[in-house]
Kinemage of the C-alpha trace (Angstrom):
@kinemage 1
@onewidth
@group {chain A} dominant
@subgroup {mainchain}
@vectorlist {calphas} color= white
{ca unk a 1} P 26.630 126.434 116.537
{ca unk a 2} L 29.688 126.861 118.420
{ca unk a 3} L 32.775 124.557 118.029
{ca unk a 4} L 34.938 123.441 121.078
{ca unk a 5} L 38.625 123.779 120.275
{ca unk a 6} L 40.459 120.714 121.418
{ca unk a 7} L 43.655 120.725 122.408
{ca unk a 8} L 46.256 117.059 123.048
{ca unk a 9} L 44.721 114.341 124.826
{ca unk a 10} L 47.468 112.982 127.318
{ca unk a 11} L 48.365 109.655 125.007
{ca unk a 12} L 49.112 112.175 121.929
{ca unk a 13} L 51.476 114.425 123.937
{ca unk a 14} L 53.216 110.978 125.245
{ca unk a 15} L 53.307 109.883 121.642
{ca unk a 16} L 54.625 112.841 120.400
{ca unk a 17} L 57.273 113.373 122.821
{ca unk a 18} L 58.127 109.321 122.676
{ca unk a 19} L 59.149 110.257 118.469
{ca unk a 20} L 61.183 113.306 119.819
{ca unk a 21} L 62.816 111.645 122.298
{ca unk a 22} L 63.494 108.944 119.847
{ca unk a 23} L 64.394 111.453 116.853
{ca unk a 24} L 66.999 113.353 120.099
{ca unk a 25} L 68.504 109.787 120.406
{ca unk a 26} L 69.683 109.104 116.776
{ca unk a 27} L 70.073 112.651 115.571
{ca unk a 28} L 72.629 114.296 118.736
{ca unk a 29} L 75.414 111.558 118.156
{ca unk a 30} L 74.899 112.342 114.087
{ca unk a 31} L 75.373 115.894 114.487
{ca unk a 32} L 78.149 115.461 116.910
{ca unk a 33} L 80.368 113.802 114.859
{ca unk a 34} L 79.405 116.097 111.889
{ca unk a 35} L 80.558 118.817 113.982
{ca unk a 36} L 83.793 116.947 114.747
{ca unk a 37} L 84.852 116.007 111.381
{ca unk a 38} L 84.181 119.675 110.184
{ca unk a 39} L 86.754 121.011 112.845
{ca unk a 40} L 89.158 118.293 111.259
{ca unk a 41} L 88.684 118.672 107.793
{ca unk a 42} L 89.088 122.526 108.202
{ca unk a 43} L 92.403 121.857 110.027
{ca unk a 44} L 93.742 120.180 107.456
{ca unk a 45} L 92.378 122.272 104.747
{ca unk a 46} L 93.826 125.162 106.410
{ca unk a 47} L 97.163 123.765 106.637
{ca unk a 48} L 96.745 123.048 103.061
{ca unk a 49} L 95.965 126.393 101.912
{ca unk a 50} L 98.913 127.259 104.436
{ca unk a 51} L 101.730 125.174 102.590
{ca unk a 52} L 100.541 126.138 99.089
{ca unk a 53} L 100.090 130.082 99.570
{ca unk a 54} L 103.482 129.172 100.931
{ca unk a 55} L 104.470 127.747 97.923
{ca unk a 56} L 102.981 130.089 95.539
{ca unk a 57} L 104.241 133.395 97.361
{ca unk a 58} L 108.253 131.439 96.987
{ca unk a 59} L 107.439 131.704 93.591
{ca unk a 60} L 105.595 135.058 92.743
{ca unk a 61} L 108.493 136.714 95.112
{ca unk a 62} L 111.660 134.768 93.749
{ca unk a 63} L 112.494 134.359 97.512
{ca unk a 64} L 112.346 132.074 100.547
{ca unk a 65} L 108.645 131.406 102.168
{ca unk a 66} L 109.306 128.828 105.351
{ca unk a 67} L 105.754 127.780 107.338
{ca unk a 68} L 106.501 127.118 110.771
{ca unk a 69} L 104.516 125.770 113.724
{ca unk a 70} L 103.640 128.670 116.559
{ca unk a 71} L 101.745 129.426 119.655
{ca unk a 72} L 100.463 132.594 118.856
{ca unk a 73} L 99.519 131.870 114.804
{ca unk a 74} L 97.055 135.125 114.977
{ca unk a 75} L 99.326 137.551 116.614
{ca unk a 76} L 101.459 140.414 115.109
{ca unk a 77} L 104.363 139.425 116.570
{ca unk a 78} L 103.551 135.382 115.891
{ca unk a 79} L 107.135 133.423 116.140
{ca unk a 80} L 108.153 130.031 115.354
{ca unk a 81} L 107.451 127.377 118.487
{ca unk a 82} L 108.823 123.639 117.301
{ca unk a 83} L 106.700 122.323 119.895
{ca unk a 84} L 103.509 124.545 119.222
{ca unk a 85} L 100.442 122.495 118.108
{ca unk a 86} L 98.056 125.720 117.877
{ca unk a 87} L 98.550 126.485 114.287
{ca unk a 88} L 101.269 127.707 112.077
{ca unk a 89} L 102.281 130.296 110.098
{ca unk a 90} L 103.669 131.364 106.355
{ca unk a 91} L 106.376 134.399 106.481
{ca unk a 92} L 108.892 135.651 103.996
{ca unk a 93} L 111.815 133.981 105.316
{ca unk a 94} L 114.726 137.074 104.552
{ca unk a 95} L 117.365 135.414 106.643
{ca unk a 96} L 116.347 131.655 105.225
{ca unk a 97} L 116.986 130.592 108.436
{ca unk a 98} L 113.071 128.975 108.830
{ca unk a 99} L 112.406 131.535 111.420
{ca unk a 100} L 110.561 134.357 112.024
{ca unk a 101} L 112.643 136.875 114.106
{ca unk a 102} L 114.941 140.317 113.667
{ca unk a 103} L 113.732 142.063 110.664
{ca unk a 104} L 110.805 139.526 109.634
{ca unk a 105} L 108.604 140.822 112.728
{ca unk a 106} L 109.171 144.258 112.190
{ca unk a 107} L 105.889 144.204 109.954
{ca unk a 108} L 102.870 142.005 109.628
{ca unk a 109} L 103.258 142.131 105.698
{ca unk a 110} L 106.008 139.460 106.075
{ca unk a 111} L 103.898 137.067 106.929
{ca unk a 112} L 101.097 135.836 104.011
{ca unk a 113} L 99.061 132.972 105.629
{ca unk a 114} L 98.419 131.971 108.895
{ca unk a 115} L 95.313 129.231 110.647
{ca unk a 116} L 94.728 128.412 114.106
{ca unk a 117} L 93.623 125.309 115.189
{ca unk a 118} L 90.461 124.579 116.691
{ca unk a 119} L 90.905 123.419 120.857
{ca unk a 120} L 89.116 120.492 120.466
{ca unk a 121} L 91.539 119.641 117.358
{ca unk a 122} L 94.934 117.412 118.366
{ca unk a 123} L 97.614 117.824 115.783
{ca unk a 124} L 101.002 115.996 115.395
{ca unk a 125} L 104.185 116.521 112.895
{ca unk a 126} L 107.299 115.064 111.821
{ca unk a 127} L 108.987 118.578 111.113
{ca unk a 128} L 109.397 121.940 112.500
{ca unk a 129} L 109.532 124.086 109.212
{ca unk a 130} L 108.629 123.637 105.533
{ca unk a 131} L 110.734 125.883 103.594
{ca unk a 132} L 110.274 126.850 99.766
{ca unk a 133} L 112.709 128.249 97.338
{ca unk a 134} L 112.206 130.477 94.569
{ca unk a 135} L 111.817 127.478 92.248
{ca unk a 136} L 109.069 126.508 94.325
{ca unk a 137} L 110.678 123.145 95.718
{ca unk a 138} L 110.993 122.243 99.320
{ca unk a 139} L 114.556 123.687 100.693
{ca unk a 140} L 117.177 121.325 102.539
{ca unk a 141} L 116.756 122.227 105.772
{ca unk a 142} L 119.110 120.710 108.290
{ca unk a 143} L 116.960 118.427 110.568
{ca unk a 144} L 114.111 118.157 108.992
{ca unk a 145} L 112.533 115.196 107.342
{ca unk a 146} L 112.550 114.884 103.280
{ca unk a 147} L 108.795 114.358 103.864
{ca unk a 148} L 106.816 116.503 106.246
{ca unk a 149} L 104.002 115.229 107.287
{ca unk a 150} L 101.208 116.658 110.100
{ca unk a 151} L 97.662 114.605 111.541
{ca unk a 152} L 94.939 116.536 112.704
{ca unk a 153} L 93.438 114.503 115.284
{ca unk a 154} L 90.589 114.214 118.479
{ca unk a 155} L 89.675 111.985 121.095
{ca unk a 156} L 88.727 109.503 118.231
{ca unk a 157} L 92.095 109.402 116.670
{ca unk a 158} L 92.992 107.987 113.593
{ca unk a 159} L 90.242 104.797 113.607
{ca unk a 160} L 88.346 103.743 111.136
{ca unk a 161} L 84.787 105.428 110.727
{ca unk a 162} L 83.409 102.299 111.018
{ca unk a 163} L 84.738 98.524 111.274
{ca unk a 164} L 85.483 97.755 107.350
{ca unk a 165} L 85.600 101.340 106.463
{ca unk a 166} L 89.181 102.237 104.350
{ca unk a 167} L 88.603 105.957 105.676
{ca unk a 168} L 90.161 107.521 109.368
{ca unk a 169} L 88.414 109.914 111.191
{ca unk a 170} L 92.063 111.610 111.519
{ca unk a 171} L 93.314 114.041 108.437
{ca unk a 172} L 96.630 113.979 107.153
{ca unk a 173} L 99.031 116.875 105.350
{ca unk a 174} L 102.023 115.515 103.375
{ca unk a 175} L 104.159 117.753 101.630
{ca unk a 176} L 106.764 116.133 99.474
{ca unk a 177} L 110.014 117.510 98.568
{ca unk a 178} L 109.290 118.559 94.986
{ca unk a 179} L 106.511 121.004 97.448
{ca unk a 180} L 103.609 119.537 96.284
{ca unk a 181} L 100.972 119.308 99.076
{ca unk a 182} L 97.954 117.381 99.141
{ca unk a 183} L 95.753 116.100 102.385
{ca unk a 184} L 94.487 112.096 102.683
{ca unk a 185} L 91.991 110.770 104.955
{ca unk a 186} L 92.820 106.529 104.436
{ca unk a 187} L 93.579 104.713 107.826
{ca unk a 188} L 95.996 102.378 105.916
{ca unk a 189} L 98.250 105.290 104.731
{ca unk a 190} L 97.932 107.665 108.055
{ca unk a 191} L 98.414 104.296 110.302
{ca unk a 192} L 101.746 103.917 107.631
{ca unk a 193} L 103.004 107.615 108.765
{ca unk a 194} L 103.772 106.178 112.101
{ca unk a 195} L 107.279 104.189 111.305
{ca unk a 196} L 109.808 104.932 109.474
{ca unk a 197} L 112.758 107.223 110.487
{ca unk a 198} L 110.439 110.232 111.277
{ca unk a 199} L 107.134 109.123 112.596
{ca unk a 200} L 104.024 110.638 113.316
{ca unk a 201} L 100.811 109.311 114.688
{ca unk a 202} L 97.822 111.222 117.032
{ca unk a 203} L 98.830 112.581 119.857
């Protein structure tokens, strides 16, 4: 005997697209702000991993290593920008004069770490260079706080994830003078960062 294949009637297509549109609804706005706390977390990582190869490098070479904000992170021929909110970069700092120029851009082996930030990723600091000495301790650097600190931001800026929630949706870097670095994600602390004599908050 032969069988009829059946296909949807029109109430199960209805139904069916009724639970995607439904699924659509709840899952887009999840996976959007997965997306966005990603990009932040891997700013802030990267800065991270910035500071301590920093760090590290001040020690294996018994020299100066100075991180510095610039433009052009990426580039060959990346230099120091105070302003610059793209990325930074970590350079052997011959002249210890926290920045990259004469002799230090002659080759791309004086620099040893570099991240660029995401364009959808806001970041802030109180400081325009983090400089190491051979001990592995931050360096005096005239002008610059005892404390640098940077926030990695977006258009959500540092709020809590959710009303009672102790966590931001902003990352923080703090590097302390003895050069230890770590990263911190409570609204309490970031919201803290902005008083003091050298503020920062989200742009």
């Amino acid at each position: 005997m032969k069988r009829r294949s059946r296909g949807f009637t029109a109430i199960e297509l209805l139904v069916a697209l009724a639970v995607a549109g439904v699924l659509l609804a709840v899952g887009v706005p999840s996976f959007r702000d997965f997306m966005r706390n990603g990009r932040l977390t891997g700013a802030a990582n990267e800065m991270l991993i910035t500071v301590v190869t920093a760090r590290n490098e001040a020690v294996r070479r018994q020299g100066v290593v100075s991180v510095c904000p610039s433009t052009t992170p990426d580039a060959a021929g990346a230099t120091c920008t105070g302003s610059a909110t793209q990325g930074y970069i970590a350079f052997i700092d011959t002249n210890s004069n926290c920045v990259r120029d004469g002799a230090e851009l002659a080759t791309t082996d004086n620099v040893v770490s570099t991240f660029l930030t995401h364009s959808a990723v806001n970041s802030a600091k109180n400081g325009t260079c983090i400089s190491f000495a051979a001990n592995g301790f931050r360096r005096v650097v005239a002008g610059q706080p005892t404390t640098m600190r940077a926030m990695f931001c977006d258009v959500r800026g540092n709020a809590r994830t959710y009303p009672a929630s102790t966590i931001s949706y902003a990352r923080g870097v703090e590097v302390l003078p003895t050069g230890r670095a770590s990263t911190s994600r409570l609204y309490a602390e970031l919201l803290g960062w902005n008083s003091g004599a050298n503020p920062v908050a989200c742009p």
